[in-house]
N, CA and C of each residue as an Amber inpcrd file, in Angstrom:
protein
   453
  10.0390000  31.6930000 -93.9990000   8.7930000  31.5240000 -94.6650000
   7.8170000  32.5780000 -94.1470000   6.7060000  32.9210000 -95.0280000
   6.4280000  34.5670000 -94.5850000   4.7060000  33.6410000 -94.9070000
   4.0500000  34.3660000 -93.7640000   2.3160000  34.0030000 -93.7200000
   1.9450000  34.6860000 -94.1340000   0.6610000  34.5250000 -95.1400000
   0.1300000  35.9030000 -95.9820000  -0.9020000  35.6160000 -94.7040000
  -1.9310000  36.5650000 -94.7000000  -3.0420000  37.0000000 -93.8550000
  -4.6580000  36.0130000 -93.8150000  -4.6150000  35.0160000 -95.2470000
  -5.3280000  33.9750000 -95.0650000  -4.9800000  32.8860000 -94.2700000
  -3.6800000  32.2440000 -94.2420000  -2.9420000  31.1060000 -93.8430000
  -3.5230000  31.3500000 -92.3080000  -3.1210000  32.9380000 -91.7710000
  -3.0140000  33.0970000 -90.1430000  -4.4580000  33.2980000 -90.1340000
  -5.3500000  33.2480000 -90.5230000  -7.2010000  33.0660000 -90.5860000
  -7.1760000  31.7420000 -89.7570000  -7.3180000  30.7800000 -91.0660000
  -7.1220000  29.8560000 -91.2660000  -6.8280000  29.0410000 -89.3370000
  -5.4050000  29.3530000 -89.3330000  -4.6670000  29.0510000 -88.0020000
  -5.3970000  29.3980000 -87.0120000  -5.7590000  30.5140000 -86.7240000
  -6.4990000  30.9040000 -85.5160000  -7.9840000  30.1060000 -85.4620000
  -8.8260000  30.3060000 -86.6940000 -10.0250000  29.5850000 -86.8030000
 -10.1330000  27.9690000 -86.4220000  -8.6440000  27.8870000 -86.6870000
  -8.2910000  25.7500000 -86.1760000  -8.1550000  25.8060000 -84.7370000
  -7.1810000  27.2280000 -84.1410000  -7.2800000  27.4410000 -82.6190000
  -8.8580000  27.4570000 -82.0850000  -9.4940000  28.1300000 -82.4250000
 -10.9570000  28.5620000 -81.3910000 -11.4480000  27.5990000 -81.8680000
 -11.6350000  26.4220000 -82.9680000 -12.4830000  24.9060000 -82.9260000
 -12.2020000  24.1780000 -81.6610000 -10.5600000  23.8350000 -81.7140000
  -9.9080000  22.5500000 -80.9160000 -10.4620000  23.1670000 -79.4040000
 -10.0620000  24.5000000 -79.5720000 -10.2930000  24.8450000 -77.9520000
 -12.1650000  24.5110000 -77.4470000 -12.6370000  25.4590000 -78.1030000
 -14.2270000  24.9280000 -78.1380000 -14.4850000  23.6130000 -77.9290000
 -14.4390000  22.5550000 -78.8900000 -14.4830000  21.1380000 -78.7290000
 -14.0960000  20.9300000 -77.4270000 -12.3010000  21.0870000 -76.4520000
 -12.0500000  20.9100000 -75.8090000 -13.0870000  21.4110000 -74.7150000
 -13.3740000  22.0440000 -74.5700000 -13.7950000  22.7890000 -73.1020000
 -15.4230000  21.7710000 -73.4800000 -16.0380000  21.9890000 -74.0890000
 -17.5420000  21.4120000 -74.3830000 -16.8600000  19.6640000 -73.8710000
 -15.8770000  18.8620000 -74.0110000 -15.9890000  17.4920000 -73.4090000
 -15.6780000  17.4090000 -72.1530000 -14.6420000  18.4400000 -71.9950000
 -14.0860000  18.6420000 -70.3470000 -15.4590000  18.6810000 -69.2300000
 -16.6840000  19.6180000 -69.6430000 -17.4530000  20.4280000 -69.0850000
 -18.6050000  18.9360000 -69.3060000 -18.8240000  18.6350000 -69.9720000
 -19.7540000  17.3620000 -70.0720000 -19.0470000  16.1950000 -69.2270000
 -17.7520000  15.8260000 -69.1220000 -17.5770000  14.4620000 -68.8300000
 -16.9620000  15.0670000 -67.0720000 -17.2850000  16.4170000 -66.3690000
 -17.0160000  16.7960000 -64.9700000 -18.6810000  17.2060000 -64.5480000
 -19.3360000  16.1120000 -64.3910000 -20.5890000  16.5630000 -63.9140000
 -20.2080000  15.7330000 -62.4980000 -21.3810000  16.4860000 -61.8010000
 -21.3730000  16.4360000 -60.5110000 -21.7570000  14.4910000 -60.2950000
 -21.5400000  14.0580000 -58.8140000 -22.2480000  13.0690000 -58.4940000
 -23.1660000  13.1830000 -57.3650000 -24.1830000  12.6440000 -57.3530000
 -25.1280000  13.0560000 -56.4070000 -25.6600000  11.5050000 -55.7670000
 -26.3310000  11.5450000 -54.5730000 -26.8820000  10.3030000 -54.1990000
 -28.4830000  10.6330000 -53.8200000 -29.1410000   9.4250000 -54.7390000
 -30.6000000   9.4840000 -54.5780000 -31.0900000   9.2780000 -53.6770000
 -32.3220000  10.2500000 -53.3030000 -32.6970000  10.9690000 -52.3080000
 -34.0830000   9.8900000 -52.7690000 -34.8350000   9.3300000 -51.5310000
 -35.7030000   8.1380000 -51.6690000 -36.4340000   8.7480000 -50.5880000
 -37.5910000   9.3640000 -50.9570000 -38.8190000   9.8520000 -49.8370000
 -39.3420000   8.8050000 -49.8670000 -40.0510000   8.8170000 -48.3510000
 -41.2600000   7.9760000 -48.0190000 -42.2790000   8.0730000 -48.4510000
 -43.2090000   7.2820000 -48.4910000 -44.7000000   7.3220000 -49.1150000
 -45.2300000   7.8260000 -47.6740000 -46.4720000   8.3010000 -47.8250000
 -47.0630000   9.4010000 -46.6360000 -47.7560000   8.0060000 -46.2560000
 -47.0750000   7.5950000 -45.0740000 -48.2020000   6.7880000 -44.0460000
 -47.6380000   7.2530000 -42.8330000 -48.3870000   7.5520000 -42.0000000
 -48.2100000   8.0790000 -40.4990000 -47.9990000   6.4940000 -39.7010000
 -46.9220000   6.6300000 -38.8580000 -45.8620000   5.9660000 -38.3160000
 -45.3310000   6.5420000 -37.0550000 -45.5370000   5.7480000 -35.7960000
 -44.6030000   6.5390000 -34.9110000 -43.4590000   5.1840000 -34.5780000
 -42.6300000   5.7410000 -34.7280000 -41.2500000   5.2510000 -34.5300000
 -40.7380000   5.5930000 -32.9560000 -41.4170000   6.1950000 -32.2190000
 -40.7610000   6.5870000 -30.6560000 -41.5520000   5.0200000 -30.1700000
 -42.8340000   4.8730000 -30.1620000 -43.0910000   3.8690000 -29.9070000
 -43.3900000   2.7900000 -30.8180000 -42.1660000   2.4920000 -31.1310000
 -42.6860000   0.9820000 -31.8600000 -42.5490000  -0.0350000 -30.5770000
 -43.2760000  -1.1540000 -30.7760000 -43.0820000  -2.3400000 -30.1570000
 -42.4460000  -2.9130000 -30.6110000 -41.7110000  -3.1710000 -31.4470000
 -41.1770000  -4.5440000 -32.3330000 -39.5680000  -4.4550000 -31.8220000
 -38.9810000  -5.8840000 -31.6310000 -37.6550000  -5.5820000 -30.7190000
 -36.6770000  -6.0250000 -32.2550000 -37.1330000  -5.2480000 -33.6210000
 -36.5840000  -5.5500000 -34.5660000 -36.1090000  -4.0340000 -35.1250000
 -36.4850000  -3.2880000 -34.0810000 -35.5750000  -1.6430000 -34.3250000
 -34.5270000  -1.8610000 -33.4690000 -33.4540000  -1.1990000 -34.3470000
 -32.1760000  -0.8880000 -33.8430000 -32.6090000   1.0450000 -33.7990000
 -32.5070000   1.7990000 -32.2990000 -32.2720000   3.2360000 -32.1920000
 -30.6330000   3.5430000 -32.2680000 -30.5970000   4.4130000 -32.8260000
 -29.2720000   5.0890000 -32.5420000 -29.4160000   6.4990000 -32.0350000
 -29.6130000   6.9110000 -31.3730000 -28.9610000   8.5560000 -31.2210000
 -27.6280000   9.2830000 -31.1910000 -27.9860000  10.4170000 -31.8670000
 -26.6390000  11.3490000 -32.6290000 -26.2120000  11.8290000 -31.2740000
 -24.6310000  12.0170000 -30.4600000 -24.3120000  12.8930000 -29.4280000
 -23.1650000  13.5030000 -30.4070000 -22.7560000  14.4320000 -29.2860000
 -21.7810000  15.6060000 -29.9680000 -20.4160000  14.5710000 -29.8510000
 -19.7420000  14.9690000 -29.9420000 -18.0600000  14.7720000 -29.9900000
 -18.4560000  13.6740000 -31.1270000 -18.6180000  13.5790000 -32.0570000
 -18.9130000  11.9360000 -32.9460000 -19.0110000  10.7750000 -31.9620000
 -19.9760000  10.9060000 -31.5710000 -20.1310000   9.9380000 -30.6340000
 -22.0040000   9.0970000 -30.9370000 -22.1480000   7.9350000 -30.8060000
 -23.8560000   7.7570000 -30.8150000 -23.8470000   6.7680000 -29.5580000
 -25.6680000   6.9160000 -29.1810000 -25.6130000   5.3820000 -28.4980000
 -26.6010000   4.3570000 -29.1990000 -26.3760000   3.2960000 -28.9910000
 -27.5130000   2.4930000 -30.0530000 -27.6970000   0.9420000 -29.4630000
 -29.1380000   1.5180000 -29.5200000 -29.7850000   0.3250000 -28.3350000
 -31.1620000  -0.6230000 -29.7330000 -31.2230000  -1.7940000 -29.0060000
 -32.2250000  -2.4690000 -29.7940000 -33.2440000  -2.5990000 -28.9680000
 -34.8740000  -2.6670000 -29.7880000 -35.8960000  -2.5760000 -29.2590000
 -36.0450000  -1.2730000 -28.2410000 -36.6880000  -1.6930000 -27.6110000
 -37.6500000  -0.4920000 -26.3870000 -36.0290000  -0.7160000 -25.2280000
 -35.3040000  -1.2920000 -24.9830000 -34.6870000  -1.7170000 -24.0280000
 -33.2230000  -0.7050000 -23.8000000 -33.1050000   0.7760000 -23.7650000
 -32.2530000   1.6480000 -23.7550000 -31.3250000   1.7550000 -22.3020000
 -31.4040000   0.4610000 -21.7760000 -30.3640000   0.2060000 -20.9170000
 -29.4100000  -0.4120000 -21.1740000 -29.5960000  -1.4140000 -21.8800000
 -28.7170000  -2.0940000 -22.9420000 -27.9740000  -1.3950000 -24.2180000
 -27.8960000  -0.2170000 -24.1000000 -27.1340000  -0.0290000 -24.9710000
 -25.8430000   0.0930000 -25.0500000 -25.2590000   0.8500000 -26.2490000
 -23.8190000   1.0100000 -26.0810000 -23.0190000   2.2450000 -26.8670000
 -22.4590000   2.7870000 -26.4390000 -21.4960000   3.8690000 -26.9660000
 -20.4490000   3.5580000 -27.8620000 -20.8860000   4.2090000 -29.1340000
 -19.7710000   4.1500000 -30.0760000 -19.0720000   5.3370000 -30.6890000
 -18.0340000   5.3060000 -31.2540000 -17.7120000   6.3740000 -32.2570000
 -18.4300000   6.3220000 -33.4210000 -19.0260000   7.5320000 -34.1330000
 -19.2200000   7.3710000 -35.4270000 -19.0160000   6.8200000 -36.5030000
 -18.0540000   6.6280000 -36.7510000 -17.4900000   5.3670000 -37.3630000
 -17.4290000   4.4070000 -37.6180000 -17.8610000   3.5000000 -35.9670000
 -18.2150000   2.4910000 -35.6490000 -19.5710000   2.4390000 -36.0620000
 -20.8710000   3.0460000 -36.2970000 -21.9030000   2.7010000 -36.7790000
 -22.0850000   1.4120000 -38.0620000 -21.3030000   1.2210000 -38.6470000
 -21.5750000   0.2830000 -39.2870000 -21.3280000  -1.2320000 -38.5050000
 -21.0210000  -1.3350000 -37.3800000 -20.7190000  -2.1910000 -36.4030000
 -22.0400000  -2.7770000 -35.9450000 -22.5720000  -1.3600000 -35.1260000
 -23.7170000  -2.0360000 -34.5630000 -24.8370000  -2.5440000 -35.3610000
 -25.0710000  -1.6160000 -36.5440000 -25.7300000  -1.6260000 -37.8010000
 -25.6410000  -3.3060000 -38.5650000 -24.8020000  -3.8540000 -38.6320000
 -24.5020000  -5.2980000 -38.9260000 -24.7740000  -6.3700000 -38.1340000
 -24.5090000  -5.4590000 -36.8070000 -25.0520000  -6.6260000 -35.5100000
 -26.5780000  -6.7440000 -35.5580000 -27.6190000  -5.6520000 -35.9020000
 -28.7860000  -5.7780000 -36.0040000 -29.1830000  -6.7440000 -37.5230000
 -28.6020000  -6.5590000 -38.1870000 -28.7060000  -7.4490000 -39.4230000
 -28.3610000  -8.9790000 -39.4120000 -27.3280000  -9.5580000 -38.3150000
 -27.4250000 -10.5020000 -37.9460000 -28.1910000 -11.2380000 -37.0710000
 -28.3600000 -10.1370000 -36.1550000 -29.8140000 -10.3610000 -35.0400000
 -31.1560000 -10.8590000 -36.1050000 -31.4610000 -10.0350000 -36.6180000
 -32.4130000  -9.8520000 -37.4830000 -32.4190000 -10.2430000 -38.7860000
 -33.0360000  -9.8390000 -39.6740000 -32.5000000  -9.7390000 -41.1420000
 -33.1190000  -8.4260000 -41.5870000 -32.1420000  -8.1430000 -42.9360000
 -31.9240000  -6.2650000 -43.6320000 -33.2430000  -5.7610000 -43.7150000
 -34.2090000  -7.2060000 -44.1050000 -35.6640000  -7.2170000 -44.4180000
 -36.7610000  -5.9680000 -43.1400000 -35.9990000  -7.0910000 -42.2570000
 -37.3900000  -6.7260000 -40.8830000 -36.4100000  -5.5120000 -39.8720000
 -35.1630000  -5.3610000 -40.0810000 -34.6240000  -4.1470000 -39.7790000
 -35.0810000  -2.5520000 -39.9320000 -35.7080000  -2.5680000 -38.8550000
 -35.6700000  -0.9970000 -38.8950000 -34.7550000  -0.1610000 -37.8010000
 -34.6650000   1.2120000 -38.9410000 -33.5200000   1.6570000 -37.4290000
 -33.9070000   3.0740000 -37.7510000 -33.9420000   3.4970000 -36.4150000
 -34.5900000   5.2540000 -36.3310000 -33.0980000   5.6290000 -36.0430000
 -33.3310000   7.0540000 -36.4580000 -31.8060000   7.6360000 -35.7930000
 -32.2140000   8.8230000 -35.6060000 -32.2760000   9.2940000 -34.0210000
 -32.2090000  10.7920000 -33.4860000 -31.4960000  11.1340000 -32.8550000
 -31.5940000  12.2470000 -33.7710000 -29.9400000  13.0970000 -33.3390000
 -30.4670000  14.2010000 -32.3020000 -29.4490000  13.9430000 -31.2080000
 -29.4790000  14.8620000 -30.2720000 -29.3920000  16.3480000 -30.8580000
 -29.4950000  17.5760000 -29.3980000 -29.2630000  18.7100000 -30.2320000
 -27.5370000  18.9890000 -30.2560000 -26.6840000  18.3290000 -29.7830000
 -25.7830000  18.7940000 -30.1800000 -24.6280000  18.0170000 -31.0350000
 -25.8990000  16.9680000 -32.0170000 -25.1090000  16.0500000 -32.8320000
 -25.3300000  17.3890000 -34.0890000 -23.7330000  17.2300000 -35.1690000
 -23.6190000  17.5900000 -35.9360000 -24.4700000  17.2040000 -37.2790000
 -24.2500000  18.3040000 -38.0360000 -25.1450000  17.6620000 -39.5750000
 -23.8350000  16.5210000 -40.4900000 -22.9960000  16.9380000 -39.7220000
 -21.8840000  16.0960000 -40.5100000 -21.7990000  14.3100000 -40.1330000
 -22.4870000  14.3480000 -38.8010000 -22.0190000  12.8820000 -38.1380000
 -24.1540000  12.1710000 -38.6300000 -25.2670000  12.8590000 -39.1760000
 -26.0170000  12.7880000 -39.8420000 -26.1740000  12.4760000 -41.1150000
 -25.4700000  12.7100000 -41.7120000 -25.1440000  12.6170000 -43.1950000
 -24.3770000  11.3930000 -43.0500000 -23.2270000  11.6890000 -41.8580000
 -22.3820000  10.0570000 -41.8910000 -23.6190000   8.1480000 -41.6090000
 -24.4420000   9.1060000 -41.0090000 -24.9950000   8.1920000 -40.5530000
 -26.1750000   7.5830000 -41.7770000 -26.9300000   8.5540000 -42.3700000
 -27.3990000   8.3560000 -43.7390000 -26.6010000   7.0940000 -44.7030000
 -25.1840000   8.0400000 -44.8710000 -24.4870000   7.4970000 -45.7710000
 -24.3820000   5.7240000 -45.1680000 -24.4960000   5.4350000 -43.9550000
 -24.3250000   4.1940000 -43.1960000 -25.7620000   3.3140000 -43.7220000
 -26.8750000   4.2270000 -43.6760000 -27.4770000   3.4010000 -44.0780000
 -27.9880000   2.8690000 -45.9820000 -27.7600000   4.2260000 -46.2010000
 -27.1290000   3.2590000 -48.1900000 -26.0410000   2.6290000 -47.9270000
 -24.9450000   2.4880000 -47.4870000 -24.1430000   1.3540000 -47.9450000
 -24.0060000   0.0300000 -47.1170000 -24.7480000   0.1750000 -46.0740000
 -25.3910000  -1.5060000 -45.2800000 -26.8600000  -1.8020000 -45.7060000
 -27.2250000  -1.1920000 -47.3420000 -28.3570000  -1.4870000 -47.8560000
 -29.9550000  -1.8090000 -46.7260000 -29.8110000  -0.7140000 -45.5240000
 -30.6650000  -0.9850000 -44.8420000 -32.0080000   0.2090000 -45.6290000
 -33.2650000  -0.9470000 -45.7500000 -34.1910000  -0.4130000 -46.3140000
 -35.4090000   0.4090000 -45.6050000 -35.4950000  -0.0570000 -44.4010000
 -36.2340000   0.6490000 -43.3770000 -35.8600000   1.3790000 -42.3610000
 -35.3810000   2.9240000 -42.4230000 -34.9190000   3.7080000 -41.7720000
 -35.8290000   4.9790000 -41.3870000 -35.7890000   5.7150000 -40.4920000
 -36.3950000   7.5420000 -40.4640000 -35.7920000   7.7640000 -39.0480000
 -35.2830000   9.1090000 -39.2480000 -35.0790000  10.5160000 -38.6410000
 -36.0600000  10.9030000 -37.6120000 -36.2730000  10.5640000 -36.8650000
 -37.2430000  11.5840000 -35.3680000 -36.5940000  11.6940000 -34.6910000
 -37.6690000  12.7190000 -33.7710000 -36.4960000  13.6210000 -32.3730000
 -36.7900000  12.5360000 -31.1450000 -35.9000000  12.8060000 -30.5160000
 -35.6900000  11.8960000 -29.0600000 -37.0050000  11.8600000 -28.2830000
 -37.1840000  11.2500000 -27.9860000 -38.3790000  11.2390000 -26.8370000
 -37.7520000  11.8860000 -25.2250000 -39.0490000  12.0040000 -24.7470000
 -38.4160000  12.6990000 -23.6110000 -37.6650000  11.6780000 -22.6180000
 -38.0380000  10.5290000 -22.4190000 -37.6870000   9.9220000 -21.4130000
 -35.9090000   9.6130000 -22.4640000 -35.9120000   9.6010000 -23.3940000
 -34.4940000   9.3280000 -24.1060000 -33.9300000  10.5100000 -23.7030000
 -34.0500000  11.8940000 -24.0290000 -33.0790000  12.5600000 -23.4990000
 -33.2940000  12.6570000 -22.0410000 -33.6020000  12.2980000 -21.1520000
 -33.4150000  12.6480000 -19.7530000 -32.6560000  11.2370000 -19.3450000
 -32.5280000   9.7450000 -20.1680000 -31.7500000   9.1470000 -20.2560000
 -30.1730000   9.4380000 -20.3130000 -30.3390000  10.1980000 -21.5730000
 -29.3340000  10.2930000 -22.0210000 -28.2230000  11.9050000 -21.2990000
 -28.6720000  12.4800000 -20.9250000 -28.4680000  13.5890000 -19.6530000
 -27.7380000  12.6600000 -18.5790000 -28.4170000  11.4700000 -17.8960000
 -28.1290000  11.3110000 -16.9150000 -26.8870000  10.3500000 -16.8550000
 -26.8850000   9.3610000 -18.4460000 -25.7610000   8.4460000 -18.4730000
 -24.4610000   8.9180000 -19.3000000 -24.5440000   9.9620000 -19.8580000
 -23.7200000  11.0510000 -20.5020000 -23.0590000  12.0850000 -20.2850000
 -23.0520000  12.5620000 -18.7590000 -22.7220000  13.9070000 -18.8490000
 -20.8010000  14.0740000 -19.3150000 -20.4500000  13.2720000 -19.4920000
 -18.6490000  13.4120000 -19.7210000 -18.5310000  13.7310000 -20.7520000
 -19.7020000  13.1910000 -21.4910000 -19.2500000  13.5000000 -23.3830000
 -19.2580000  14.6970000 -23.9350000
């Protein structure tokens, strides 16, 4: 059977639709996923000194490692793996409730951005609503110098 020169029009013009169509649903239904980013409202807050023994601190150390103490009381704390953050994170929620939970998390300087993000991600999925990021206080890192040096 022999194609005259309309038929193979025709054919190719059905090729560059299907393909078009194709790539336009592929390219729409591979969008990215992202997780919402929830700023604070501007009220000045210091979180190094809170009084309330309803903060859980964590600080970021290197090797994936944190320590995470409740209230003002950073003798009592305890060393975990990264991982384990959702551990202590639950223990404050039972102590407490998700409500009156707050938990600071400062990351040392030689905690990673990766074990930060892990720790973020810890707090969207233990739906904890009162969280922020500050740097260590001084008496925390000279704490943490003196009960740390192996790590």
């Amino acid at each position: 059977m022999k194609l005259n020169s309309k038929s193979i029009f025709i054919i190719i013009l059905g090729l560059i639709v299907v393909s078009t169509v194709f790539f336009m649903i592929t390219t729409t239904m591979s969008s990215p996923v992202v997780m919402e980013l929830k700023m604070p409202k501007d009220e000045p807050r210091d979180y190094n000194n809170q009084s309330s023994n309803s903060t859980l601190t964590l600080v970021l150390l290197k090797n994936n490692m944190l320590y995470g103490y409740f209230g003002n009381n950073i003798n009592d704390g305890m060393n975990l793996e990264i991982k384990e953050a959702s551990k202590i994170i639950l223990e404050g929620v039972q102590k407490f409730t998700r409500d009156s939970l707050v938990v600071v998390i400062k990351p040392s300087e030689q905690a990673t951005y990766k074990n930060t993000v892990a720790i973020l991600d810890a707090m969207a999925i233990n739906k904890i609503k009162k969280y922020s990021m500050v740097d260590m206080s001084k008496e925390e890192k000279e704490f943490i110098n003196k009960s740390q040096p192996k790590l």
